[in-house]
N, C-alpha and C positions, 0 to 999 in steps of 0.2 A: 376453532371457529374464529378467533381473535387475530390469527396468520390469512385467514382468508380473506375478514371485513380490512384488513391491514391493506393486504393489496388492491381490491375494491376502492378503497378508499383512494391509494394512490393511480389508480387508471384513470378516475373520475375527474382527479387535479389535474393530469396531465393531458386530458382529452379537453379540459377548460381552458389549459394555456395554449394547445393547437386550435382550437378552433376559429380565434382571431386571427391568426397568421394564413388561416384556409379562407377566409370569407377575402382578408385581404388580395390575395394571391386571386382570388376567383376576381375582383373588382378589378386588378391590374390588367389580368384576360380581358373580361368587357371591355376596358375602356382602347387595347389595342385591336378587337375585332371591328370594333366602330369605330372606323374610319374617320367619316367626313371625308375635310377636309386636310385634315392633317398628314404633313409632309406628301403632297398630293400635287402634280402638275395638273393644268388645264391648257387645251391647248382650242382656241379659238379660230375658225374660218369662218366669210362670208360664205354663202352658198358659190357656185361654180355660176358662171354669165348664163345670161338668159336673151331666148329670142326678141325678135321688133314685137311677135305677142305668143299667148299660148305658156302654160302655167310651166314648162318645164323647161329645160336648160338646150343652148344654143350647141350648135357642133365643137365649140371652141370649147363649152362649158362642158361638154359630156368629154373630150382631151381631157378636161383638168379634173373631174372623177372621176377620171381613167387611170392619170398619174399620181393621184393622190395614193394609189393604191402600194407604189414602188416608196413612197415617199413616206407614207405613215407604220409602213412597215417593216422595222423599226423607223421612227423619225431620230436621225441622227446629230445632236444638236450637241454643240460646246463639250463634245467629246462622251457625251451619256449617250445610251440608245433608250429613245424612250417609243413603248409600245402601246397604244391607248388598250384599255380596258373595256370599256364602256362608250358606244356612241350615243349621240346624243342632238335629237334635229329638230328644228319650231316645226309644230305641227300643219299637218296639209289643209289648204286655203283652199277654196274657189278660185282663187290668182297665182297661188303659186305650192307647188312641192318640189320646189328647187332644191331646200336644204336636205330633202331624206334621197334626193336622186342624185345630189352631191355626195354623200358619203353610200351611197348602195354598193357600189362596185369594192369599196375597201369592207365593208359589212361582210359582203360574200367570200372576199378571202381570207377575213380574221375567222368569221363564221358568228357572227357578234349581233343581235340586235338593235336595230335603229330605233331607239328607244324616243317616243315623242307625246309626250303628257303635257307641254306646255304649248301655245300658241306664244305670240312673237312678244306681244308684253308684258308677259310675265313673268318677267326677267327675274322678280323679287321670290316668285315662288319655287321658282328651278333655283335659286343658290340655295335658299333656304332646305330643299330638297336633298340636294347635295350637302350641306353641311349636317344631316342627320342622320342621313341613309346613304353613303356611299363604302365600295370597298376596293376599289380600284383606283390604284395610286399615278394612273394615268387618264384623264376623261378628255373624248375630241368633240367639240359641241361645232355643230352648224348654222347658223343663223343667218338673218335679214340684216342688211347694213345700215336700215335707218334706225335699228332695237340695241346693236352692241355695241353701243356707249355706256345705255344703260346697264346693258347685260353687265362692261366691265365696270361702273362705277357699285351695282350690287352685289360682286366681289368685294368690293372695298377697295378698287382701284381709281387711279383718276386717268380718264380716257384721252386727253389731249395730251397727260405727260407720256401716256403708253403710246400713241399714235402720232403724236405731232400735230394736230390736226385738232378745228372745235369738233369740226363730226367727222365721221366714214365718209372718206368721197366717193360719190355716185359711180365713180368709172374703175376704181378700184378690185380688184376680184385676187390677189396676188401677196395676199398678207395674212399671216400667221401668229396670233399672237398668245404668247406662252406666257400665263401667268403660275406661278410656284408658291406655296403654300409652307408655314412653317409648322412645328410639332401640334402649335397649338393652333393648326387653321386657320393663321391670318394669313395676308396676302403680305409677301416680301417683296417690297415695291424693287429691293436694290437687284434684283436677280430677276425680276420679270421684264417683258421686252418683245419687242415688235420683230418679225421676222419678214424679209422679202424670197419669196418660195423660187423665184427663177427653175417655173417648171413648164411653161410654153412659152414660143416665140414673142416676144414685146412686155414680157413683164419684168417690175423694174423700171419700165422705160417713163 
């Protein structure tokens, strides 16, 4: 009986000294299943052009959610191919649902959800959003060009050093801007940056 409580006794130690190394191991798991933000591209469009009226996109603007499609699949930048995960559009207006019929056409061939839970200002609730609940290390958001300044300044970005510019110019439709994230979700200003798409005739120009 004294060989039995013997071993008993030493399972019980060693099941004490494993169990911290298990709980740890479990919290390491969590904290790389939640994402965020961390080491995470975003990769930013205005919506595609829009008509003289009428809430959807011009023939020019339905071209470039057209090519969006060759172009975000993979988008191939600085030598990485990056594949969005997750889209992501300001929610539809009485004025406009430009941003979900901007990215519809690459939707259908990732096979992806146009995901749109926020309206255009609330820029603070969609990072927030994202920095809790995300898991895809790729996100392609569509937006209104008079909101994503702020969209990039609640990143923790500053929009005129990303764009050049104090706001979005109104005539603008041909810009990409890719902001990158480090391990621990901040925004790495040194490695985020303005892209010009040159993917119809006069952009760029």
């Amino acid at each position: 009986m004294n060989t039995i409580w013997r071993k008993r006794a030493w399972m019980l130690f060693s099941l004490s000294l494993l169990l911290p190394t298990l709980a740890l191991a479990h919290h390491d798991h969590g904290d790389k299943s939640s994402r965020g933000l961390s080491n995470v591209t975003v990769l930013i469009v205005r919506h595609a052009e829009k008509p003289a009226s009428g809430n959807g996109l011009s023939p020019q603007g339905e071209q470039r959610a057209q090519a969006y499609v060759a172009y975000f699949d993979p988008l191939q930048l600085d030598g990485q191919s990056l594949l969005p995960g997750r889209l992501i559009a300001t929610r539809d207006s009485k004025s406009s649902i430009r941003p979900r019929l901007t990215l519809t056409p690459l939707s259908q061939r990732l096979g992806l959800p146009i995901e749109q839970p926020y309206a255009d200002a609330d820029v603070d609730k969609l990072v927030k959003s994202l920095s809790k609940d995300n898991q895809s290390p790729v996100v392609l958001i569509a937006w209104h060009h008079g909101h994503i300044d702020k969209l990039l300044e609640a990143f923790g970005g500053d929009a005129k050093a990303i764009t050049g510019h104090k706001s979005w110019p109104s005539d603008v439709y041909d810009w990409l801007v890719v902001l990158r994230f480090d391990a621990d979700g901040h925004l790495d200003a040194s490695r985020s940056q303005l892209v010009q798409e040159h993917l119809l005739p006069g952009d760029g120009g």
